[in-house]
C-alpha positions in Angstrom: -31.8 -28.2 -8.8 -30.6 -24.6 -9.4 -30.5 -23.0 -12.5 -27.3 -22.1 -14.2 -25.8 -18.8 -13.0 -26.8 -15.7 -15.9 -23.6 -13.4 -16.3 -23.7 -9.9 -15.0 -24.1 -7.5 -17.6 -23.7 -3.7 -17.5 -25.0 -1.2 -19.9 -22.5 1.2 -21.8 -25.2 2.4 -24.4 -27.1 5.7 -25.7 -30.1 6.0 -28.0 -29.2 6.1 -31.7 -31.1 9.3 -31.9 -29.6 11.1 -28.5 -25.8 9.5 -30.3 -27.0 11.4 -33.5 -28.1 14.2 -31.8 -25.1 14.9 -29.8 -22.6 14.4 -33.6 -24.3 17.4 -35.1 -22.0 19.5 -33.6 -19.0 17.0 -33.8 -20.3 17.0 -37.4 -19.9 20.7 -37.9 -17.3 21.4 -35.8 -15.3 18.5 -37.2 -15.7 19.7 -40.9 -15.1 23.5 -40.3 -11.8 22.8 -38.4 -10.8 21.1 -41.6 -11.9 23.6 -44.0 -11.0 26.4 -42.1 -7.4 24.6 -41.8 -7.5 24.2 -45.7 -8.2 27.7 -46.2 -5.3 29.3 -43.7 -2.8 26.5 -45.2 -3.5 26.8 -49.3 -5.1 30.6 -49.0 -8.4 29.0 -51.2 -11.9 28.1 -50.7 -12.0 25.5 -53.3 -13.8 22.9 -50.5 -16.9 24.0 -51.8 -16.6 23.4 -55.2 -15.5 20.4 -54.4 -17.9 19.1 -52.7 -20.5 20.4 -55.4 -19.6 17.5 -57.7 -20.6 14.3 -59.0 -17.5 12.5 -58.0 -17.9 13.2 -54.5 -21.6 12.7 -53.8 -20.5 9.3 -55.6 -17.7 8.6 -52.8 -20.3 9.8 -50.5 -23.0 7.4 -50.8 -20.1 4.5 -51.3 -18.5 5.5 -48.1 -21.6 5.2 -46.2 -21.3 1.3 -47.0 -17.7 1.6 -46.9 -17.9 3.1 -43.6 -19.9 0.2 -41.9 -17.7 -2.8 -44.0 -15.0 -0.9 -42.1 -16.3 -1.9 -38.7 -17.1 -5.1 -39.9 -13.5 -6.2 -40.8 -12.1 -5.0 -37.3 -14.7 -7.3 -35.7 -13.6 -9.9 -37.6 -10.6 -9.8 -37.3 -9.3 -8.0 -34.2 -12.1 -10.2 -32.8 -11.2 -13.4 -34.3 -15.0 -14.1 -35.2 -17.1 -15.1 -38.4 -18.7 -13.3 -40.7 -21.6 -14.8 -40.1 -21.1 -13.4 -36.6 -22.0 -9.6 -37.9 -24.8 -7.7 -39.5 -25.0 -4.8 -41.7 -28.4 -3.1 -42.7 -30.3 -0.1 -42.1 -32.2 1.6 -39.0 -35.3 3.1 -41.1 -36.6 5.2 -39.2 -33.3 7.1 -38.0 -31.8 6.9 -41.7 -28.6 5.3 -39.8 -27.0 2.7 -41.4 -25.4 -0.2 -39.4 -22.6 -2.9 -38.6 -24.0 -4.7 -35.5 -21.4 -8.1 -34.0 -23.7 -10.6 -32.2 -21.3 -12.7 -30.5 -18.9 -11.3 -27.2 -15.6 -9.7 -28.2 -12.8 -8.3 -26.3 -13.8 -4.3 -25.8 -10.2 -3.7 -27.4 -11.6 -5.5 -30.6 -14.6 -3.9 -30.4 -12.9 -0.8 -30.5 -10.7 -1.4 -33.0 -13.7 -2.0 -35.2 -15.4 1.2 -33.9 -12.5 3.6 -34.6 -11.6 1.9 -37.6 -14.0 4.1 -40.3 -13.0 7.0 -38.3 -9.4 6.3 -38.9 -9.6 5.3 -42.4 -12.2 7.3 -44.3 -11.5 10.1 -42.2 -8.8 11.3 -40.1 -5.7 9.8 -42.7 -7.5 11.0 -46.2 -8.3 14.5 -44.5 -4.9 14.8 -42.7 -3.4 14.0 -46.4 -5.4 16.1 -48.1 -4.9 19.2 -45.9 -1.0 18.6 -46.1 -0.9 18.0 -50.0 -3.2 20.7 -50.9 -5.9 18.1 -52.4 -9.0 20.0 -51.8 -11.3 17.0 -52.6 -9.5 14.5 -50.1 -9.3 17.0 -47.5 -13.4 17.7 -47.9 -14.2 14.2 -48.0 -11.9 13.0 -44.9 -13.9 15.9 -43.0 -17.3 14.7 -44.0 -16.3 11.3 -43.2 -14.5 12.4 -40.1 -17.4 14.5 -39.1 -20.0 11.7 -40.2 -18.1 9.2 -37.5 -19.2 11.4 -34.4 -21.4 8.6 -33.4 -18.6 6.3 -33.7 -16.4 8.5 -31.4 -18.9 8.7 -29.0 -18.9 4.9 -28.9 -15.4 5.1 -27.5 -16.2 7.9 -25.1 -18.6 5.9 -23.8 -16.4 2.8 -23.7 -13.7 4.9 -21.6 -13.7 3.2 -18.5 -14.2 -0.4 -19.3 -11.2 -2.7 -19.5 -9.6 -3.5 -22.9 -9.8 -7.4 -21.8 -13.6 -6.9 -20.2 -15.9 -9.1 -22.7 -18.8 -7.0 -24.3 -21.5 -7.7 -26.3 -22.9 -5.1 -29.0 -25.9 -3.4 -28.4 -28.5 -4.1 -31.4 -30.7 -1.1 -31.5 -28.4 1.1 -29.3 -24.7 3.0 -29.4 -22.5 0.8 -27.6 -22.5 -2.1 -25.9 -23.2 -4.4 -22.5 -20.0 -5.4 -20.5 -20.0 -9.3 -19.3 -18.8 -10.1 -16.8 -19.1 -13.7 -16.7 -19.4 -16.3 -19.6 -22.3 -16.0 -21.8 -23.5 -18.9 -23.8 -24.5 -19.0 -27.6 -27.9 -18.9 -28.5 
């Protein structure tokens, strides 16, 4: 009797710390276009008083959870999965928080819940702040728009597979495996 056939997978990963690595300069670059931006548009360098309070250290460390909630709720529901079908916690010894979905998705809602922190703590509160002259939601969407490099690396690394190719997120690494067959639940 011959065993059932094991779907072909292909690996679309990089290390968490090589992914970290490689955002310092997103990071930087990411933040100082903002400021920079913020400072030819409202003639002030207010960001860095700012960022030098309370408040935003506060929406700092509540965005980090935010952030990975965020990725979460695409999953879910771009995916159509459960919740039970994702987990959060922390890699330790990177500092790097985590969303991780255990169960195939469509690489279009994987995506979606890859982009989605990008898009909502950072680019649109940045953008607004930068054309309102709000000097705190300008800083924040930059840090949280810089702090999302790994995130948009995900997608660069994602660029050639199919939005309708199945993929299964990677649990230690940046990214994912593509499937090419069915995969069973285990």
């Amino acid at each position: 009797m011959n065993p059932e056939p094991t779907p072909e997978r292909r690996d679309v990963t990089m290390s968490v710390g090589l992914a970290n690595l490689l955002a310092a300069p997103l990071f930087v670059g990411l933040v100082a276009v903002y400021g920079y931006a913020f400072h030819l548009v409202w003639g002030d360098m207010v960001l860095v008083r700012v960022f030098l309070t309370r408040t935003t250290l506060i929406a700092l460390v509540a965005g980090i959870f935010l952030h990975e909630l965020l990725h979460g709720i695409g999953w879910k529901f771009a995916g159509k999965i459960a919740w039970e079908d994702i987990k959060f916690g922390v890699h330790w010894k990177l500092i790097t928080p985590y969303a991780h979905c255990k169960v195939p998705i469509t690489a279009r809602a994987y995506r979606v819940g890859v982009v989605l922190p990008a898009l909502f703590l950072g680019f649109l509160p940045a953008t607004v702040g930068l054309i309102t002259g709000d000097a705190w939601f300008t800083i924040l969407g930059a840090l949280f728009l810089g702090a999302a490099g790994g995130d948009l690396l995900g997608l660069w690394v994602l660029r050639s597979v199919p939005a309708d190719a199945k993929v299964l997120d990677h649990p230690t690494k940046l990214g994912c495996e593509v499937i090419a067959g069915p995969l069973e639940q285990t």
